[in-house]
VMD Tcl script that draws the C-alpha trace (Angstrom):
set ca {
  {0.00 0.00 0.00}
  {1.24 3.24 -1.17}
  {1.17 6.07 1.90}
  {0.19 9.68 1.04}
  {2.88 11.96 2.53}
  {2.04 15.16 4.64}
  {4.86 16.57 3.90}
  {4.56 16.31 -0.19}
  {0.71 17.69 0.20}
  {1.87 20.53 2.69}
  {4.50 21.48 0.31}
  {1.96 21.30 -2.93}
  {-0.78 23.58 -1.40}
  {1.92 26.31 -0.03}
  {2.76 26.33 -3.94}
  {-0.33 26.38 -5.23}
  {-2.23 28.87 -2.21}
  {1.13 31.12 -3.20}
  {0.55 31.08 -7.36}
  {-3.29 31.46 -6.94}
  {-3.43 34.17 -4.83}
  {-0.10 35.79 -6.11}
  {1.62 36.28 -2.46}
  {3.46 34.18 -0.33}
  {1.27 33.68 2.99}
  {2.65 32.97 6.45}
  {3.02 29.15 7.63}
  {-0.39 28.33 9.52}
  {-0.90 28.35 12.87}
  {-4.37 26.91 13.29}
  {-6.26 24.19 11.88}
  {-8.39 26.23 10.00}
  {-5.66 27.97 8.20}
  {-3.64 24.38 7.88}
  {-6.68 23.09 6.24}
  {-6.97 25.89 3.63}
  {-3.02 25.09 3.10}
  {-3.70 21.14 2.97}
  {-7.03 20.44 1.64}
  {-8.35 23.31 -0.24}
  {-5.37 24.43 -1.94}
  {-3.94 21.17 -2.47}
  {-6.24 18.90 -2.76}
  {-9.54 21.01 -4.24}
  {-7.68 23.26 -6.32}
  {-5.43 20.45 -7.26}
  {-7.76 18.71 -9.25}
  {-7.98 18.17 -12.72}
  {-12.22 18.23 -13.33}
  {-12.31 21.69 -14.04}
  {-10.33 24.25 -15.14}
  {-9.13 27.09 -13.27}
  {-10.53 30.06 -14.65}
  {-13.87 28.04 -13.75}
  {-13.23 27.58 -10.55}
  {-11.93 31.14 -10.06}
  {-15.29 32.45 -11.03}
  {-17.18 29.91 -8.55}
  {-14.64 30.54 -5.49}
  {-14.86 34.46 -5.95}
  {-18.63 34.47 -6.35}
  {-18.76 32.14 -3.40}
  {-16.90 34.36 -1.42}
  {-18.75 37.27 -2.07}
  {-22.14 35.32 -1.26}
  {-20.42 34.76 2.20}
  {-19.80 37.74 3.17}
  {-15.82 36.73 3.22}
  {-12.94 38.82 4.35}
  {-12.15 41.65 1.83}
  {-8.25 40.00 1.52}
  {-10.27 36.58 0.61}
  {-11.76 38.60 -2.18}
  {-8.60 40.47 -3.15}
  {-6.96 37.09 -3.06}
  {-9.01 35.48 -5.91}
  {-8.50 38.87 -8.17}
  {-5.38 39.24 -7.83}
  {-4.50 35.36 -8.54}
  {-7.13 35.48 -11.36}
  {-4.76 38.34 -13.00}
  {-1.51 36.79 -12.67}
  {-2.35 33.44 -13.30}
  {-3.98 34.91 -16.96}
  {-7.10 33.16 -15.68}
  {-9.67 35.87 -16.18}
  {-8.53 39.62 -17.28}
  {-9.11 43.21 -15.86}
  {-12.48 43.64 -17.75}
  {-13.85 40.11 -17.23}
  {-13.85 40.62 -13.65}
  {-15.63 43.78 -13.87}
  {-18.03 42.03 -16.35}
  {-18.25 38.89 -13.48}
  {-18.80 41.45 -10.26}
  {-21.84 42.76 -12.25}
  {-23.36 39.35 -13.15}
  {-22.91 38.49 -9.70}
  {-24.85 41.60 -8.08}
  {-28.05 40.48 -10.31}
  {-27.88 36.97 -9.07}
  {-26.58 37.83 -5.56}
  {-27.23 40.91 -5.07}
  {-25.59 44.93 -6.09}
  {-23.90 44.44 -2.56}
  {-22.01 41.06 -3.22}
  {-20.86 42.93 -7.00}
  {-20.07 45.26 -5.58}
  {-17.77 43.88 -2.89}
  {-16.00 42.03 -6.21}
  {-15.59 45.47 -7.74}
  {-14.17 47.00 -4.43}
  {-11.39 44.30 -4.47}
  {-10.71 44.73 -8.14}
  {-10.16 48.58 -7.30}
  {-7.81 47.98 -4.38}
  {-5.65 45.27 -6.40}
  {-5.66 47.32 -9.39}
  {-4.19 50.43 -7.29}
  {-1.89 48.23 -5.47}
  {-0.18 46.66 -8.64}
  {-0.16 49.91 -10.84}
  {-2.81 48.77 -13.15}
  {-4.50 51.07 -15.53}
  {-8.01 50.94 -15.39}
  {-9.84 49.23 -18.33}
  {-12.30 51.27 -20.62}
  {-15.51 48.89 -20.51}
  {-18.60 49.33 -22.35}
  {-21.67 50.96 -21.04}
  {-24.65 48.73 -20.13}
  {-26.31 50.95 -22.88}
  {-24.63 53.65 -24.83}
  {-27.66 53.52 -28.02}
  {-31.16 54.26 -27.53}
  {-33.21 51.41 -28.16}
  {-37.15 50.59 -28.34}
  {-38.34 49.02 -24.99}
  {-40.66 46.62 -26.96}
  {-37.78 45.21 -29.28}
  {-35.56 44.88 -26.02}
  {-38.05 42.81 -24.47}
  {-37.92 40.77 -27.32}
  {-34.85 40.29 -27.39}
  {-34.33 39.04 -23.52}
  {-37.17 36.91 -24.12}
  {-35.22 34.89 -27.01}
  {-31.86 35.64 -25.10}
  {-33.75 33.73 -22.37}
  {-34.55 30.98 -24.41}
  {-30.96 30.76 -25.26}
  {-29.49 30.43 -21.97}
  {-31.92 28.46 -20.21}
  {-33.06 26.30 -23.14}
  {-37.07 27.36 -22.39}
  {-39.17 29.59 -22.78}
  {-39.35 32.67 -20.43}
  {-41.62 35.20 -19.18}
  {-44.25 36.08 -22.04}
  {-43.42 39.85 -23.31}
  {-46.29 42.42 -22.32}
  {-46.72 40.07 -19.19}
  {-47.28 43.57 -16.97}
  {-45.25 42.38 -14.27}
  {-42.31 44.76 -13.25}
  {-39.97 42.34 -11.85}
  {-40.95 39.65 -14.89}
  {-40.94 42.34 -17.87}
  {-38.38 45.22 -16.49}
  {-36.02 42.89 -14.53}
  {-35.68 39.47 -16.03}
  {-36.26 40.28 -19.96}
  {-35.09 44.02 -19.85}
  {-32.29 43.83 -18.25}
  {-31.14 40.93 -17.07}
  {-31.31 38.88 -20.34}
  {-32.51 41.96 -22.86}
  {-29.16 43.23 -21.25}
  {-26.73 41.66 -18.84}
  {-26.92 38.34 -20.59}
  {-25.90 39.99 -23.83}
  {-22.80 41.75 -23.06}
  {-19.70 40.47 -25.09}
  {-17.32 41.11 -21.89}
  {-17.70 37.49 -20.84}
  {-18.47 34.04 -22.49}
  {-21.80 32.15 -21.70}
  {-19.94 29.25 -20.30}
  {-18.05 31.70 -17.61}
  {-21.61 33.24 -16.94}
  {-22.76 30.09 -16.25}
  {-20.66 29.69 -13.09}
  {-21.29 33.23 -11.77}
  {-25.14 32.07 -12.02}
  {-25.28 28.65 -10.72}
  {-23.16 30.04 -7.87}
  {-26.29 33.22 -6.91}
  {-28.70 30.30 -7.43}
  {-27.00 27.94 -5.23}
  {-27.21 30.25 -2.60}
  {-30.69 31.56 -3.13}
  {-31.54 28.19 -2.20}
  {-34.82 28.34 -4.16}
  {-35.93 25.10 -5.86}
  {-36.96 25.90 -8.96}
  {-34.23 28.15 -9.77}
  {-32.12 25.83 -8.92}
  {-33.03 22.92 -10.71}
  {-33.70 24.97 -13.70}
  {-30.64 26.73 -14.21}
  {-28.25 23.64 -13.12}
  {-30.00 22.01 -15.94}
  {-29.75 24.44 -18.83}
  {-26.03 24.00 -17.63}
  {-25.91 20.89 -18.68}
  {-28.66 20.77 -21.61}
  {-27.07 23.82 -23.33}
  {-23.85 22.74 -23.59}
  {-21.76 24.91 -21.33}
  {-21.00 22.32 -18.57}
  {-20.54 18.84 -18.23}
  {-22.43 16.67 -15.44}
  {-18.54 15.85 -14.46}
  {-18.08 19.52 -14.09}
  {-20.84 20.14 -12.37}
  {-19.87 17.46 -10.33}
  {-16.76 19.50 -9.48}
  {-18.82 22.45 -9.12}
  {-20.06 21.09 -5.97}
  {-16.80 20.45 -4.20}
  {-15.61 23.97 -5.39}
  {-18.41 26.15 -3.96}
  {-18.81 24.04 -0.46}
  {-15.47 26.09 0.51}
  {-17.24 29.04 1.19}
  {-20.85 27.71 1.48}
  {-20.42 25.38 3.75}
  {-21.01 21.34 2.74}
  {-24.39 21.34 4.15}
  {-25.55 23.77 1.20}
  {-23.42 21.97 -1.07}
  {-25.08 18.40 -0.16}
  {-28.64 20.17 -1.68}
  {-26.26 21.14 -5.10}
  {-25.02 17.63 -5.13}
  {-28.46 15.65 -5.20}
  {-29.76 18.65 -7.70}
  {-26.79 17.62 -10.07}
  {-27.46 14.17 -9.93}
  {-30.91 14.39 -10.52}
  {-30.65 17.00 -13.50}
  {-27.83 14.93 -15.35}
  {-30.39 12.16 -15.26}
  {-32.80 14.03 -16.92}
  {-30.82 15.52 -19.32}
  {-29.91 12.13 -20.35}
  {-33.19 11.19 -21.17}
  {-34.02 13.92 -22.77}
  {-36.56 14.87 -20.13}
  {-37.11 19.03 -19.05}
  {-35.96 20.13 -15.51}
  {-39.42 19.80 -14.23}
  {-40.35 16.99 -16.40}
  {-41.11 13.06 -15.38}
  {-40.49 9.70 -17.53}
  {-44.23 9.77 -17.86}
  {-44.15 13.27 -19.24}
  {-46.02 14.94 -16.49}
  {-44.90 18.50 -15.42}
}
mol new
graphics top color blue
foreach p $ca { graphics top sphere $p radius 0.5 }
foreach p [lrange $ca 0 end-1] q [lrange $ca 1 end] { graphics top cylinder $p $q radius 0.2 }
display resetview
């Protein structure tokens, strides 16, 4: 039997913790911080299921949903940048995706940290595009969310002319008549940023809906999704994570079968 050594996996995660965070940090002296060294650096991080900018996207929208420490936060942007994983104006584009499905607060705690690495490596700031710099007619936008909707979660969406502020002027105006529709940052990267809000939100049928148009549009693999769930327990907590897990399971089954998020072998919804 071939014995894991401490050492060799002590040694691995001060590499790694130092590369994707771009700073050397001091040698633990707790648990806690041994176990960030030794299992979440070098064993989570470690692993080959997904790639990193992926899981940079899931651990710093996961940290913003928690509420962690601004250096956390800082952390993850700054190791995002040097790495090459994500660049200056994707993680502006990812801070706003993440204050629609987690709220302006949690964006805008991923903007703060961009601003305070930016000014403490020298970085010029990026010139991004507006959210709308054209005027546009509200009816065609709608239109427009409602088949950008269809794109992304493989359904159809809120009916246009519905009435409903939060269904018309949220969801299909901006959100997907908008947001969605930005060229800052690729569907698949979106994806993560979403999955992460919805995760948290721990409402059921957002949940189950979106972690299947993951899978059924293309942009993640049940395997990925599989390593999803390992990634965002670090800051959720496994409890929360153990709910992700079983709605992974169950959506890969479906969308092996062909079968909708809410739909049954019998066809029922």
């Amino acid at each position: 039997m071939s014995l894991c050594d401490p050492a060799a996996r002590s040694a691995l995660g001060s590499h790694l913790q130092a590369e994707l965070t771009g700073r050397d940090d001091p040698a633990p002296q707790s648990p806690v911080a041994d176990s960030w060294r030794d299992f979440i650096y070098a064993e989570i991080w470690s692993r080959p299921g997904l790639d990193r900018r992926a899981r940079f996207l899931i651990a710093l929208a996961s940290a913003a949903g928690a509420d962690a420490p601004a250096d956390r936060l800082d952390g993850y942007v700054r190791g995002a940048l040097t790495t090459g994983a994500l660049a200056q104006a994707e993680l502006r584009e990812a801070a706003l995706h993440v204050a629609v499905y987690s709220g302006w607060d949690k964006g805008g705690a991923i903007d703060a940290a961009i601003d305070r690495v930016e000014a403490e490596q020298e970085l010029a700031q990026v010139l991004l595009a507006p959210i709308r710099a054209e005027p546009w007619d509200a009816q065609q936008r709608m239109e427009q969310g409602f088949a950008e909707f269809r794109a992304v979660m493989t359904f159809d969406g809120p009916r246009v002319g519905n009435g409903l502020p939060y269904l018309q002027d949220g969801i299909l105006n901006f959100v997907f008549g908008e947001m969605w529709c930005r060229p800052g940052l690729d569907q698949r990267s979106r994806r993560f940023l979403t999955l992460v809000g919805v995760a948290d939100s721990a409402a059921t049928v957002p949940i189950a809906s979106h972690f299947h148009a993951a899978m059924a549009s293309g942009n993640c693999t049940a395997a990925e999704l599989n390593e999803f769930v390992l990634q965002y327990a670090v800051h959720a907590g496994w409890p929360k994570a153990s709910v992700i897990q079983g709605v992974v399971l169950e959506m890969a089954g479906k969308v092996a079968k062909g079968l909708a998020w809410n739909e049954t072998e019998g066809g029922k919804q």
